[in-house]
DRENVEXMAR-638391 format. One line per 3 residues: number of its first residue (from 1); their letters; for each residue x, z, y of C-alpha. Coordinates in steps of 0.2 Angstrom, whole numbers, always signed. Layout:
BEGIN
NUM> A> X:Z:Y | ...
! end
This chain:
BEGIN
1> XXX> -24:+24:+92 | -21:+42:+91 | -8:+40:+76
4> XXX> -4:+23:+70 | +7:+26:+53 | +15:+9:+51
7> XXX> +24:+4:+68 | +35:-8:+58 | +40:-9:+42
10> XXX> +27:-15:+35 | +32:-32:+24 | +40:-27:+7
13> XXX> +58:-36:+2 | +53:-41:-16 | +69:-43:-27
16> XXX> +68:-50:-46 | +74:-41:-60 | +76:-56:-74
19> XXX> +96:-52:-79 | +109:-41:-76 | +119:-51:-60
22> XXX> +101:-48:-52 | +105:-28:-52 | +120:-27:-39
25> XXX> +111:-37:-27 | +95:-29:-27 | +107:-10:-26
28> XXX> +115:-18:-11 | +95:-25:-1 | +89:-9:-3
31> XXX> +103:+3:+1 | +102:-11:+19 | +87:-6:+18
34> XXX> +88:+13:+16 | +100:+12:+33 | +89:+5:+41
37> XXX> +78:+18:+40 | +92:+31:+45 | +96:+36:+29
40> XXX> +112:+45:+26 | +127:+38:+15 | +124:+51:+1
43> XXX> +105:+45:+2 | +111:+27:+1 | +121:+31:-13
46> XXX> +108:+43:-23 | +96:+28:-20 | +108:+15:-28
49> XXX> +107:+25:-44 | +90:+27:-44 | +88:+7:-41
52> XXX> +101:+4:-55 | +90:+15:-68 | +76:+7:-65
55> XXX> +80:-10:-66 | +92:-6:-79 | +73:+0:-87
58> XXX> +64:-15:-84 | +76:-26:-94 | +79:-15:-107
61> XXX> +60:-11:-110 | +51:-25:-103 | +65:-40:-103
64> XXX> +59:-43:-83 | +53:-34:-69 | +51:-34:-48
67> XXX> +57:-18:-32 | +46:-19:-20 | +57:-9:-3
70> XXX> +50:-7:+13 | +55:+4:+30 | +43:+19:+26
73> XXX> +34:+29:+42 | +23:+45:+41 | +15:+53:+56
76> XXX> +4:+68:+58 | -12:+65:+68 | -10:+78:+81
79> XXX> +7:+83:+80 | +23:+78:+81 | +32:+78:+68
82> XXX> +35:+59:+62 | +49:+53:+50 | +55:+37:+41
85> XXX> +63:+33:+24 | +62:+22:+10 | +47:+16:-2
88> XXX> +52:+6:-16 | +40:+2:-30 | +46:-3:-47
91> XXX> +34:-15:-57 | +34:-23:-74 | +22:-28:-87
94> XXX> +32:-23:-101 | +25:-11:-119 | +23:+4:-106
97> XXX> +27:+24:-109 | +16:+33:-125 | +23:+50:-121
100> XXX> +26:+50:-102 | +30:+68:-101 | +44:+65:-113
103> XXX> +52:+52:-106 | +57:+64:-93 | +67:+74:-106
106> XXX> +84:+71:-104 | +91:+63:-122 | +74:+56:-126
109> XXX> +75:+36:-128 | +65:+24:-137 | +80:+11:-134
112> XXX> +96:+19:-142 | +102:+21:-124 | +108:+42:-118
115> XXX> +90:+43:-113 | +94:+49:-95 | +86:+38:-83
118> XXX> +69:+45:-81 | +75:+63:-79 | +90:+56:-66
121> XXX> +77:+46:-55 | +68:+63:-55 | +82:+74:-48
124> XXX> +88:+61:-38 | +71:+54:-27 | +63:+65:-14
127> XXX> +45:+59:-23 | +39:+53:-38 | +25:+45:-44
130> XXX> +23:+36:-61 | +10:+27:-70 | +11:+20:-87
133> XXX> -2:+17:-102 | +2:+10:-119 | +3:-11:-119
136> XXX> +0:-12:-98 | +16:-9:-91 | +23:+4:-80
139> XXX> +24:+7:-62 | +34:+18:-52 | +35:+24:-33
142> XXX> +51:+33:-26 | +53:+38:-11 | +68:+43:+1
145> XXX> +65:+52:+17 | +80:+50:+29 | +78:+68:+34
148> XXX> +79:+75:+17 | +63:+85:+19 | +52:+83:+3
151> XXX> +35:+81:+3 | +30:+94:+19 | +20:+82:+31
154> XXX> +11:+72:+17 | +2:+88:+12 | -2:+90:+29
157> XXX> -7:+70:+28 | -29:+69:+28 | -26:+54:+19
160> XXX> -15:+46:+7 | -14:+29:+7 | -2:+15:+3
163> XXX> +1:-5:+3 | +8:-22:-2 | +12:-37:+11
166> XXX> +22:-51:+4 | +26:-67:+8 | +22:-81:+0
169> XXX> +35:-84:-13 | +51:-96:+1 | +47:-90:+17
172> XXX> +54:-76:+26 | +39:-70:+35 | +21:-65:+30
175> XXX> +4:-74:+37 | -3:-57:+34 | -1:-40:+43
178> XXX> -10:-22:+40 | -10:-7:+51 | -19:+8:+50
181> XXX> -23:+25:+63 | -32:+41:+67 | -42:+41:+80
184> XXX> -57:+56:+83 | -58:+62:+65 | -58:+45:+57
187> XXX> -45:+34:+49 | -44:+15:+53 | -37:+2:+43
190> XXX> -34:-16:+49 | -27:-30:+37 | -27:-48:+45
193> XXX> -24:-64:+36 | -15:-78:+48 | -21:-95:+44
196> XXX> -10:-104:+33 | +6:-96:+32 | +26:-96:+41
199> XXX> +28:-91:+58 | +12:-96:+65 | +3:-86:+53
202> XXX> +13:-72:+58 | +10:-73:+75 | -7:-74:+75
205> XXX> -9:-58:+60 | +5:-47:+73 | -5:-51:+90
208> XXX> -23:-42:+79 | -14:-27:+72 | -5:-26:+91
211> XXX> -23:-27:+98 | -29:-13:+85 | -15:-2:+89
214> XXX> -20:-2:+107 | -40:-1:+105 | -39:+20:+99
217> XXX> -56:+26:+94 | -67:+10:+100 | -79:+4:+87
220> XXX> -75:-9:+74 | -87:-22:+82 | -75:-20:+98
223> XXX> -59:-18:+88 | -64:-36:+82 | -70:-43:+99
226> XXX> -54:-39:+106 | -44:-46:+93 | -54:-62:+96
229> XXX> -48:-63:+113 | -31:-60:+110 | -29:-73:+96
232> XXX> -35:-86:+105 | -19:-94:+107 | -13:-92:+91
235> XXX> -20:-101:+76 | -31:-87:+73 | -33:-76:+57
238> XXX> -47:-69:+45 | -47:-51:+48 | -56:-34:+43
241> XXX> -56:-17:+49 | -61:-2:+40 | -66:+15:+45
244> XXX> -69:+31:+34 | -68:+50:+38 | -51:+57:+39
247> XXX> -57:+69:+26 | -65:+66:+10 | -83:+74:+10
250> XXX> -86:+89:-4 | -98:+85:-17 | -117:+84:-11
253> XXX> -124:+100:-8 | -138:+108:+1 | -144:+88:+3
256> XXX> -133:+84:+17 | -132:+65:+21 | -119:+56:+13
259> XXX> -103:+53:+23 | -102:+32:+24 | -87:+20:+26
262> XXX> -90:+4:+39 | -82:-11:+40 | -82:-28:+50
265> XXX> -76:-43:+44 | -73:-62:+48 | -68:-72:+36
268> XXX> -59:-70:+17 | -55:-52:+19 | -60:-39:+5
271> XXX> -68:-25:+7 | -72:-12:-6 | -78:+6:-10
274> XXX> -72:+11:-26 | -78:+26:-37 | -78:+28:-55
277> XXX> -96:+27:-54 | -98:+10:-44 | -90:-2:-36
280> XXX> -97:-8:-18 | -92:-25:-10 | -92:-23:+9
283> XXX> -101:-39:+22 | -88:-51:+29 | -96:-64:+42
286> XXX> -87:-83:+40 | -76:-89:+53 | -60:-87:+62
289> XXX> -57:-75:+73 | -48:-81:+88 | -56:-101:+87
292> XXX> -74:-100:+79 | -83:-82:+79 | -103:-82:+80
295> XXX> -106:-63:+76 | -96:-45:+75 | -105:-35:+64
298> XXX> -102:-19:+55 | -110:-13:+39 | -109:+3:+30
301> XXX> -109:+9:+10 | -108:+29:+5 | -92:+36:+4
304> XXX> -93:+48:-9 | -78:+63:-14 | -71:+52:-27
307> XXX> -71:+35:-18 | -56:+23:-14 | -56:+12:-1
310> XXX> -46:-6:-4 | -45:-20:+7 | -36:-35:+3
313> XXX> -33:-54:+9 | -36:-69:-4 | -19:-70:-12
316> XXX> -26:-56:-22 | -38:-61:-33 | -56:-54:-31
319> XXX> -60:-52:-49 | -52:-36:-54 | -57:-19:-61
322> XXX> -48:-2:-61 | -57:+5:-76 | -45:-7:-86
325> XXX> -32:+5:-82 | -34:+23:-88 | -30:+37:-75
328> XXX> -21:+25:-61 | -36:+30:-50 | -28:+49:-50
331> XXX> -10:+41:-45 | -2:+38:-28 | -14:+24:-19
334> XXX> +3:+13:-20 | +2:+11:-37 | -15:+7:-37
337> XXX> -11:-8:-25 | +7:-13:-36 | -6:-14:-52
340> XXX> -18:-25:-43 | -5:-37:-35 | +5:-37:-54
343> XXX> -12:-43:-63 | -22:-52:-47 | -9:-60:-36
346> XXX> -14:-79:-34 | +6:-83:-32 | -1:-97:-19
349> XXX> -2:-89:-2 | +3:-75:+6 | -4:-56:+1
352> XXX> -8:-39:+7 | -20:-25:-2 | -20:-9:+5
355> XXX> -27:+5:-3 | -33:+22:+5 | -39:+40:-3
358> XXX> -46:+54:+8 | -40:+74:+1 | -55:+80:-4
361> XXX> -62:+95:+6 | -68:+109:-7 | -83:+116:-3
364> X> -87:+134:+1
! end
């Protein structure tokens, strides 16, 4: 690959929010965390406030709720700037925000506290996004770049994108892995789904997103060949791979043809494009790749301006619908994943969804 954005850090470390004792140790696995990703003290310790506010939150408003932290990675196709941080997502299903703008305003509460805990996270993170709608819960993405430089290489980013990979609920270690690249114009996104789950699992999703990483700008049929190959001693994995222009296309004008997404599948992984017009399910052939595959095959759906590309293994349920959520489409692609996993996770197995957004080019 010409840029793969998620060398490592790709699992999430999932910490409950339930009680008050459940706060200190979810400050101290994130600020671990945060260190990891080369984050100074005065990060760490701006990050420990932040993680306190919002938990402190979810009890207050919602009585329980989840962090999601991970090692975050960003890379420039084409240049050479990289840096790393910290992601932490902050779920709950609680009464959500009526006046989002407001709760921003220092002294403003709906909960007799001071009413500073909004505005604080917002001084204190290097990005913010929020989502919240009345009776559906709220959802927040922070982040914490370890070189204190806000927001300068995601604008330079073609694409936003962003992604939940847990466990299942006791082990340590995901049976599913994603990765994702530039390569010639285009992005590529690879999730794989181990069979079964612990280390085996593991192994076998690891050795496809390591044989994607090494592939570059080959065609998804090969990309998939490849992995076959490789995952032949392992106990193999379902797996799909998506491709889409590393710029979103400008509305339809002067009748060019439509820009299109491709995929190739085997096995139980989701593929969709998702517009607010439409939603398109993407071909996946059955089998497993590394033991029993018959055919590599890729298929193709437009890709209009407005479109959204999710992919996702089944411990995410496949019957869900983002016009149940008003104005999450517009928010980070992050937060569109933390709403799927909250309201679809199967709780069975383990479970990625990775959800992609080209900038859109404006026509001339």
């Amino acid at each position: 690959m010409e840029a793969v954005l998620n060398q490592s850090g790709a699992t999430q470390q999932r910490f409950e929010i339930a009680d008050p004792s459940q706060i200190s140790f979810a400050r101290r696995g994130i600020g671990d965390i945060a260190q990891r990703a080369g984050c100074s003290e005065t990060m760490i310790g701006k990050l420990a406030i932040i993680v306190t506010e919002c938990a402190t939150n979810q009890l207050k408003h919602a009585q329980r709720g989840e962090l999601l932290a991970r090692v975050l990675h960003e890379v420039v196709p084409r240049g050479s700037r990289a840096r790393s941080g910290v992601e932490v997502l902050a779920i709950d299903n609680g009464p959500g925000i009526r006046d989002l703008q407001a709760c921003f305003v220092d002294g403003f509460t709906t909960a007799g506290s001071p009413g500073n805990g909004m505005g604080a996270i917002q001084r204190l993170a290097d990005e913010l996004d929020v989502w919240s709608a009345p009776d559906l819960g709220t959802l927040l993405r922070i982040v914490m770049w370890a070189d204190g430089v806000t927001g300068a290489i995601a604008h330079d980013a073609p694409i936003e994108y962003g992604a939940i990979n847990l466990p299942l609920q006791g082990e340590t270690l995901s049976g599913d892995a994603w990765s994702c690249g530039y390569a010639d114009g285009e992005f590529t996104a690879i999730v794989a789904d181990g069979l079964g789950h612990g280390t085996l699992a593991h192994e076998a999703a690891r050795a496809a997103v390591e044989t994607f990483a090494q592939l570059g700008p080959s065609s998804l049929d090969q990309i998939v060949v490849a992995s076959h190959d490789a995952l032949r001693a392992t106990r193999g994995a379902a797996l799909g791979v998506a491709r889409i222009p590393a710029q979103a296309p400008s509305e339809p004008i002067n009748h060019e043809p439509p820009a299109a997404a491709r995929f190739c599948g085997i096995g139980n992984i989701a593929a969709s494009v998702w517009t607010p017009h439409g939603h398109r399910h993407l071909v996946s052939h059955a089998g497993i790749v590394g033991h029993q595959m018959h055919k590599a095959q890729t298929f193709q759906v437009d890709w209009p301006h407005d479109a959204l590309l999710i992919l996702h293994s089944d411990g995410l349920a496949t019957r869900w619908d983002l016009s149940r959520y008003p104005g999450l489409t517009l928010r980070h692609p992050a937060l569109i994943a933390a709403a799927l996993y909250r309201d679809f996770a199967r709780g069975r197995d383990d479970l990625t969804v990775f959800v992609a957004r080209a900038h859109r080019k404006e026509s001339a």
